[in-house]
C-alpha positions as CSV (number, residue, x, y, z in Angstrom):
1,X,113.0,33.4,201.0
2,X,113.1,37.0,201.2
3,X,115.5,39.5,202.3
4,X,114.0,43.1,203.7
5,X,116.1,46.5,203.4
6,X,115.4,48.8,206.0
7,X,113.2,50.8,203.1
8,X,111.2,47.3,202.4
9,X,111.2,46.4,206.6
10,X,109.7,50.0,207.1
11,X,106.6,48.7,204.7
12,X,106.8,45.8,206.4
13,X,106.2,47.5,209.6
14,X,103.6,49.9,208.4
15,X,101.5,47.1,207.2
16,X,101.7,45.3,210.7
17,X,100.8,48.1,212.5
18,X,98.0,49.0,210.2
19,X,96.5,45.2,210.8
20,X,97.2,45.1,214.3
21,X,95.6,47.9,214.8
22,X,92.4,47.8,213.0
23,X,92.1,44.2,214.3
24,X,92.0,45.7,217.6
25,X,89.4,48.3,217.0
26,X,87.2,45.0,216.3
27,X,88.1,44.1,220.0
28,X,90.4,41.1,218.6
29,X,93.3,40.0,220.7
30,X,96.6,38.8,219.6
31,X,98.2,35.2,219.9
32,X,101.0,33.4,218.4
33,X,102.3,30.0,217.9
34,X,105.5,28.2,216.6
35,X,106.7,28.2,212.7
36,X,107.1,24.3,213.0
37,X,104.1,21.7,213.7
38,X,103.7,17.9,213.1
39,X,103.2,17.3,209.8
40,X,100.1,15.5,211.0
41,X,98.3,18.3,211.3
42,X,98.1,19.3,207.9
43,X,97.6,15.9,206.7
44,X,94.4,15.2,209.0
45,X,91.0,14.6,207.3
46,X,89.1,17.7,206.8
47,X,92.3,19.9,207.1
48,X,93.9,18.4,204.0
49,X,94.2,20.1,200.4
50,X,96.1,17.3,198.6
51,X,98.3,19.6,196.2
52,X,99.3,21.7,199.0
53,X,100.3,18.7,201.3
54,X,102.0,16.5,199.2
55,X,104.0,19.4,197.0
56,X,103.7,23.1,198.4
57,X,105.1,22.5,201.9
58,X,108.6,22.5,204.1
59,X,108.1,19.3,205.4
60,X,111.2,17.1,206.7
61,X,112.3,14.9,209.5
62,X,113.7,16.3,212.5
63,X,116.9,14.8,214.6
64,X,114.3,13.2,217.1
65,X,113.1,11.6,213.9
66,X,109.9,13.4,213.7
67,X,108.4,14.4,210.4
68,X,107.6,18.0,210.6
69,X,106.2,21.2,208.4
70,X,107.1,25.1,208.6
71,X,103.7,25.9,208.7
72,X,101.8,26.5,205.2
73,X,98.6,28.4,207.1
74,X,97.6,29.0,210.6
75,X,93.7,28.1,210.6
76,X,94.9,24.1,211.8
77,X,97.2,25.5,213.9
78,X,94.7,28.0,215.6
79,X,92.2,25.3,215.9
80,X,94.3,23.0,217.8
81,X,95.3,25.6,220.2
82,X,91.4,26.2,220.6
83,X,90.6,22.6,220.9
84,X,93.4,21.9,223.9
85,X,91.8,24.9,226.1
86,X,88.3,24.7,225.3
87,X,86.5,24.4,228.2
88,X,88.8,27.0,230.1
89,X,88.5,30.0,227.1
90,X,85.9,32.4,227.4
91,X,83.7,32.0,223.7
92,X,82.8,33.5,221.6
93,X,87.2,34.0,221.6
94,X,88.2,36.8,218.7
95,X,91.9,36.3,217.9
96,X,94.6,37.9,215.6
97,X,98.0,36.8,214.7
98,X,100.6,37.7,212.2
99,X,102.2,34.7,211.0
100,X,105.3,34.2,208.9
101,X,104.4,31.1,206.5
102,X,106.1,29.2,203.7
103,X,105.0,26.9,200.9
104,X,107.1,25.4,198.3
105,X,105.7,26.7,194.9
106,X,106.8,28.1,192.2
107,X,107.4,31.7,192.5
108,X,105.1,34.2,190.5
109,X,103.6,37.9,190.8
110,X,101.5,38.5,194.2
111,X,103.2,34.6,195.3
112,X,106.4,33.9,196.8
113,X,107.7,31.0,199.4
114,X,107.8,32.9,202.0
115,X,105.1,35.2,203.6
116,X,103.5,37.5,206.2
117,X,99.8,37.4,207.0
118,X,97.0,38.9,208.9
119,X,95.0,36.3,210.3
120,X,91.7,37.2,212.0
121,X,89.1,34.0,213.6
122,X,86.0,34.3,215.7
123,X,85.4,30.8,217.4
124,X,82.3,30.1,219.7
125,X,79.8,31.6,217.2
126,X,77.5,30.3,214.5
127,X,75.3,33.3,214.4
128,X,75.1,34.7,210.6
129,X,75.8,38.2,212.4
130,X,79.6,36.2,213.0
131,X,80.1,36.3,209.5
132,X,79.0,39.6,208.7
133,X,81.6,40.5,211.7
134,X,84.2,39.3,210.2
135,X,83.9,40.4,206.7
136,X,83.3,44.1,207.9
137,X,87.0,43.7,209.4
138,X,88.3,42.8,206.6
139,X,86.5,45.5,204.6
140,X,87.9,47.8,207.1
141,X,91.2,47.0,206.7
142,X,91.6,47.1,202.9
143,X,89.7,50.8,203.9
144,X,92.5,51.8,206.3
145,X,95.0,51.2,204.2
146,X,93.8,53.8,202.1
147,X,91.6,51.9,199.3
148,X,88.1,53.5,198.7
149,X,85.3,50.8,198.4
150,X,85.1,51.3,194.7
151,X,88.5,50.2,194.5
152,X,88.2,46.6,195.3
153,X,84.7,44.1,195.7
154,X,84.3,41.3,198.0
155,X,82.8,38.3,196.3
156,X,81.3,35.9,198.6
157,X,79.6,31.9,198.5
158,X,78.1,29.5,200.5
159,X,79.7,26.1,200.4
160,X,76.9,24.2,202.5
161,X,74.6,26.0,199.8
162,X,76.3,25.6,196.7
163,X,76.4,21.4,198.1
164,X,72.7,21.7,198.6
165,X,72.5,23.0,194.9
166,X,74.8,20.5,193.3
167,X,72.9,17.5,195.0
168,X,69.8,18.7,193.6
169,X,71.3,18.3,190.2
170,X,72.4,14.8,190.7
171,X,76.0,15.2,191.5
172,X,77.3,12.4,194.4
173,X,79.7,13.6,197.2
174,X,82.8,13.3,195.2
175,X,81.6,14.9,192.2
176,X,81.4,17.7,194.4
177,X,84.2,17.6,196.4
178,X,86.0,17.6,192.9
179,X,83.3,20.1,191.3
180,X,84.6,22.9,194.4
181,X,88.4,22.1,194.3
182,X,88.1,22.8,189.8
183,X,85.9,25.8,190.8
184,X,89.1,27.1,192.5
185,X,91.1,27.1,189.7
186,X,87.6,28.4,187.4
187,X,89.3,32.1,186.6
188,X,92.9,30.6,186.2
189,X,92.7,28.4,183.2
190,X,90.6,28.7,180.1
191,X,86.8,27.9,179.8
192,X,87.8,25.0,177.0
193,X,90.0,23.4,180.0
194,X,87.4,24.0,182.3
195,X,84.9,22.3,180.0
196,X,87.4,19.6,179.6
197,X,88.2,19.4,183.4
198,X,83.9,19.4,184.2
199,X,83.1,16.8,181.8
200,X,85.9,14.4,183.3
201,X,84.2,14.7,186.4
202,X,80.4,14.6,185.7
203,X,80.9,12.6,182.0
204,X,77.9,14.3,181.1
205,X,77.7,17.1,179.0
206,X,74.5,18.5,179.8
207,X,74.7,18.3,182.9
208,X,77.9,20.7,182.5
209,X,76.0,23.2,180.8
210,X,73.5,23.4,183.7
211,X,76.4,23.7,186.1
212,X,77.8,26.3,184.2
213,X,74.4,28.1,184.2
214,X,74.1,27.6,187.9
215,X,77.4,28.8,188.3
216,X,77.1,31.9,186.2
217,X,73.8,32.7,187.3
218,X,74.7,34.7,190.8
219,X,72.1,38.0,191.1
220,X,70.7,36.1,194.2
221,X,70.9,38.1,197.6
222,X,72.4,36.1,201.1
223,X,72.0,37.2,204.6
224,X,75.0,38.0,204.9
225,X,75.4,39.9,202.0
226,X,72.3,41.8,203.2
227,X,73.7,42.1,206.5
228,X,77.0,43.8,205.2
229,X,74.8,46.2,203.3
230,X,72.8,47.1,206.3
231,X,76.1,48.1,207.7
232,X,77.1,50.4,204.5
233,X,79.4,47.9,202.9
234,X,77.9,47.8,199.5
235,X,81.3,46.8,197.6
236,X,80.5,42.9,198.0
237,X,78.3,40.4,195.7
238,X,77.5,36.9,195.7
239,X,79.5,34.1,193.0
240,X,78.3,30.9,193.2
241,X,81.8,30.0,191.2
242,X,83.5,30.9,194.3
243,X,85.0,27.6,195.5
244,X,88.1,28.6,198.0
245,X,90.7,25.7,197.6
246,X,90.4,23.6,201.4
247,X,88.3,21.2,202.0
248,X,87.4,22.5,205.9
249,X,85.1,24.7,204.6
250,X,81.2,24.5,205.7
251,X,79.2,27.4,204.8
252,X,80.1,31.1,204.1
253,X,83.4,31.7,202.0
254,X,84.9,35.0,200.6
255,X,87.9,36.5,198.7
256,X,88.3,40.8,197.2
257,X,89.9,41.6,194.7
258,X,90.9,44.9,193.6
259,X,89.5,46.6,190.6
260,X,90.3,48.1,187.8
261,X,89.0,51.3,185.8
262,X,86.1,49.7,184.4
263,X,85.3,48.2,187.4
264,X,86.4,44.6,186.7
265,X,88.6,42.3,189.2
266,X,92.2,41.8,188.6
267,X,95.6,39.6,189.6
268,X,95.2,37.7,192.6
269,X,93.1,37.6,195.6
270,X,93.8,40.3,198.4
271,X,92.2,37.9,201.4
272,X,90.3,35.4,201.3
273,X,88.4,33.2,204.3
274,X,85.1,31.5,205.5
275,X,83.3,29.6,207.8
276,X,84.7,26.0,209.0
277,X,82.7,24.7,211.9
278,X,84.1,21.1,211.9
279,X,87.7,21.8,212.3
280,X,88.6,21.7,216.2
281,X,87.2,18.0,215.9
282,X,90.4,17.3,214.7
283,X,91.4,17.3,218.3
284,X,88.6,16.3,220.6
285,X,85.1,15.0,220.3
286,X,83.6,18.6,220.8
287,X,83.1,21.4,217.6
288,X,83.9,24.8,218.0
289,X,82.6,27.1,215.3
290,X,84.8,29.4,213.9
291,X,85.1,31.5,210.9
292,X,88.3,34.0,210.0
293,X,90.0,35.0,207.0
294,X,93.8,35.4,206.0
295,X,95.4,38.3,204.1
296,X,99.0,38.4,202.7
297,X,101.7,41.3,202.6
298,X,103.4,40.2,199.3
299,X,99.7,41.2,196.8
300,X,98.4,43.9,199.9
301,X,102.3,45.5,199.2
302,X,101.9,45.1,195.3
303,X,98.9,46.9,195.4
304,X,100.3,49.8,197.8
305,X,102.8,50.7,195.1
306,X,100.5,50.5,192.4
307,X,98.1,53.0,194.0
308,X,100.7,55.1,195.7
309,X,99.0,54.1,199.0
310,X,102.3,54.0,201.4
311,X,102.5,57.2,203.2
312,X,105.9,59.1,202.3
313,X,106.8,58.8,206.2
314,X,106.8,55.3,205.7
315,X,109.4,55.7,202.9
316,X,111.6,58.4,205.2
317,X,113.9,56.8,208.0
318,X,112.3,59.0,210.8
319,X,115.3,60.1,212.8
320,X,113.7,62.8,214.9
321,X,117.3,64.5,214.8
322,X,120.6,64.0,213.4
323,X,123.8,65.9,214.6
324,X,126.4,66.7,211.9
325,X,129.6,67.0,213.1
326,X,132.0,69.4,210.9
327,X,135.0,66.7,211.0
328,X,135.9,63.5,212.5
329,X,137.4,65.1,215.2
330,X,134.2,65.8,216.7
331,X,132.3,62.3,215.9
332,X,133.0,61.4,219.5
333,X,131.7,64.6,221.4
334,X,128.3,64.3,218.7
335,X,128.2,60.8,219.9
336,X,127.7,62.3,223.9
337,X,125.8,64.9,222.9
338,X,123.4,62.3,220.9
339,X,123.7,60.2,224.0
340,X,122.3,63.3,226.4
341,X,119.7,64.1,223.6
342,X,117.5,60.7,223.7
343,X,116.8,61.0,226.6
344,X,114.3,63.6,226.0
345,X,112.7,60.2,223.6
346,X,113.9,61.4,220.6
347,X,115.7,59.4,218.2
348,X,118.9,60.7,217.6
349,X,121.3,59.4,215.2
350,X,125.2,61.1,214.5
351,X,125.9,61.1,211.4
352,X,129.8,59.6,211.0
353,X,130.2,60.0,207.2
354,X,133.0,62.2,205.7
355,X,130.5,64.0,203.1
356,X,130.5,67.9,203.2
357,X,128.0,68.9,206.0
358,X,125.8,71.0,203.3
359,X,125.7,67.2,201.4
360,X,124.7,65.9,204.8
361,X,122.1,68.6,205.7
362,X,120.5,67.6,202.4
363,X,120.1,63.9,203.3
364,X,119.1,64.8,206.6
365,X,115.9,66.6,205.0
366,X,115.7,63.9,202.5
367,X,115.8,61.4,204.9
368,X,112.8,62.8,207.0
369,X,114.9,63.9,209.6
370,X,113.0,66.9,211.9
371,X,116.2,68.8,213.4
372,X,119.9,69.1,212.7
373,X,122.9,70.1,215.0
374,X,125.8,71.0,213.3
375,X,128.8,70.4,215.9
376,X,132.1,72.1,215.2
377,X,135.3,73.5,217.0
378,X,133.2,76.5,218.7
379,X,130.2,74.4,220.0
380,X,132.3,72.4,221.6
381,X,134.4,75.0,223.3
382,X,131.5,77.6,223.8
383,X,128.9,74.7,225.3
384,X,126.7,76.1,222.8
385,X,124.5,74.3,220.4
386,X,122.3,75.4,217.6
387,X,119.3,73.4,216.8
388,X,117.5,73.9,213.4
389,X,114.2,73.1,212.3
390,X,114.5,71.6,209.4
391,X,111.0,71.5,208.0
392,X,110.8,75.5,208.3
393,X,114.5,76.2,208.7
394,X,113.6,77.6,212.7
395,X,116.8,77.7,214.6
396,X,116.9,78.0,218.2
397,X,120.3,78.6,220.2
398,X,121.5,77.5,223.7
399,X,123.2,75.3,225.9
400,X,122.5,71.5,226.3
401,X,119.3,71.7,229.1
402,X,118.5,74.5,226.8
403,X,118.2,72.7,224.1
404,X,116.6,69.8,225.6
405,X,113.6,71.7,226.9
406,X,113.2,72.8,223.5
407,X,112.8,69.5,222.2
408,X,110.8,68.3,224.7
């Protein structure tokens, strides 16, 4: 589990408000849920992916005896809260939440137990234009965080094509299923274990080379991908070996990935998503489409330092103003003074240390602090304050109200 310093829960912060508020340029509203559902839900046919289920989730037994999960992902949990309201929501319904979810993995780069994520779902509409919706958000999001388009591709699939393709070739339904769920691992092992891993599943070694071929083969154009263009988003392409892991999948499915100098992808996936039309079913007799993606802080963050993308105000601690008193003596009459100050919606912070006040005017700059009062013997017999600038060293000289319509 993690542990944020105020520096790391000020990039925290930052990234939040950056995906809550590009979200909500797209007109999406915000919902939320609890951390803990039945264990059920994740279980459930169509919701399950067996590795993450049985051996990447919090699961345990409650004191009411109930077996329970701190929740691994919030599409099943979304879906639910969809399905138990359906007749009285307004569709098509687009929703954002910022989750805090956990699986039980082993730790690497871009992957820890505990995370934040951006989730974004339309649900009530199986119009193509739906999917091209969604992937422009998050295009737009990677944008607003400062990335150009030619710093990261979105590659996108079809998974009721791609089922449509491997029937064709003779593969039964559970070939496939297992077909998609080795696909998901394709770029993570090596092509002799992927050769291994196909032939296990088809037993048929030509029939893996014209997979392979099929798979490799992706310089056909979608809709969607024509739609995206349409819109100016060039910066996506369609790979058949695209698989995403969970089964709840129906039809489009997408992932970027940032590149690198020579324009190739690298480390892990910065979002991913896709259409699952099925999924409310779960819960009543009635579908809802939906389609959404998720994207996580721990690679979005990783990437942010890489390309120097957090702004420097984001690093700073953004005290508007901080008053320096010359000794402890005065720490209390800085403290009223800081009390009086606020209210003009400032933040306003006394700075108690027993450093030299030249060593604290230097922090205070450091820091990102925009004014300083230094408070000594004669301001506080004189009434008499003066307030510097510290980002061009102004200073401006009066009494408290004087000072306060200054600021304000």
């Amino acid at each position: 589990m993690r542990d944020f310093y105020p520096e790391d829960a000020r990039i925290q912060q930052y990234i939040f408000e950056t995906w809550a508020r590009t979200a909500e340029s797209f007109g999406f509203e915000r919902y939320d849920a609890s951390i803990l559902e039945p264990s059920a839900l994740y279980k459930a046919k169509g919701a399950e992916n067996e590795e993450m289920v049985n051996e990447q989730t919090y699961t345990f037994t409650d004191r009411g005896d109930r077996e329970v999960t701190l929740r691994p992902e919030m599409t099943p949990t979304i879906a639910r809260m969809v399905a138990a309201k359906q007749r009285e929501l307004s569709l098509p319904l687009r929703w954002y939440s910022i989750p805090n979810l956990f699986r039980y993995e082993r730790q690497q780069k871009g992957r820890l137990r505990e995370h934040w994520q951006l989730n974004c779902d339309i649900f009530g509409s199986d119009h193509i234009t739906s999917d091209i919706e969604i992937i422009a958000l998050a295009n737009q999001t990677l944008i607003n965080f400062g990335l150009s388009s030619d710093q990261f591709v979105i590659s996108i699939n079809d998974r009721a094509l791609m089922e449509r393709m491997y029937k064709a070739i003779g593969l039964n339904q559970n070939q496939i299923i297992d077909l998609t769920r080795l696909n998901d691992r394709r770029n993570k092992i090596s092509f002799t274990d992927y050769k291994t891993q196909l032939n296990k599943i088809t037993n048929d070694g030509t029939l893996d080379e014209e997979i392979i071929l099929l798979l490799d083969k992706s310089d056909e154009q979608t809709d969607v991908i024509i739609g995206l263009e349409e819109l100016g988003i060039t910066n996506v392409t369609f790979d058949k070996s695209l698989a995403r892991g969970f089964d709840y999948y129906t039809g489009t499915i997408f992932e970027a990935f940032a590149l690198d100098d020579e324009g190739k992808p690298t480390g892990r996936s910065l979002l991913g998503g896709g259409r699952y039309d099925d999924l409310t079913k779960l819960f009543n007799q009635e579908s809802v489409s939906g389609i959404g993606f998720g994207m996580g802080d721990v690679t979005l963050k990783d990437l942010l330092v890489e390309k120097d993308l957090i702004p420097k105000s984001v690093k700073q601690t953004g005290t508007d103003l901080i008053i320096i008193p010359m000794s402890a003596e005065q720490n209390l009459e800085a403290q009223k003074i800081a009390l009086e100050l606020r209210t003009c919606q400032l933040s306003v912070m006394t700075d108690l240390s027993t450093r030299k006040v030249a060593k604290k005017f230097n922090d205070a700059t450091k820091n990102g602090a925009k004014y300083a009062i230094v408070l000594g013997k004669s301001e506080i017999e004189t009434g008499k304050l003066t307030l510097k600038n510290l980002h061009n060293d102004d200073e401006t000289t009066g009494y408290i109200e004087q000072i306060k319509l200054k600021l304000k």
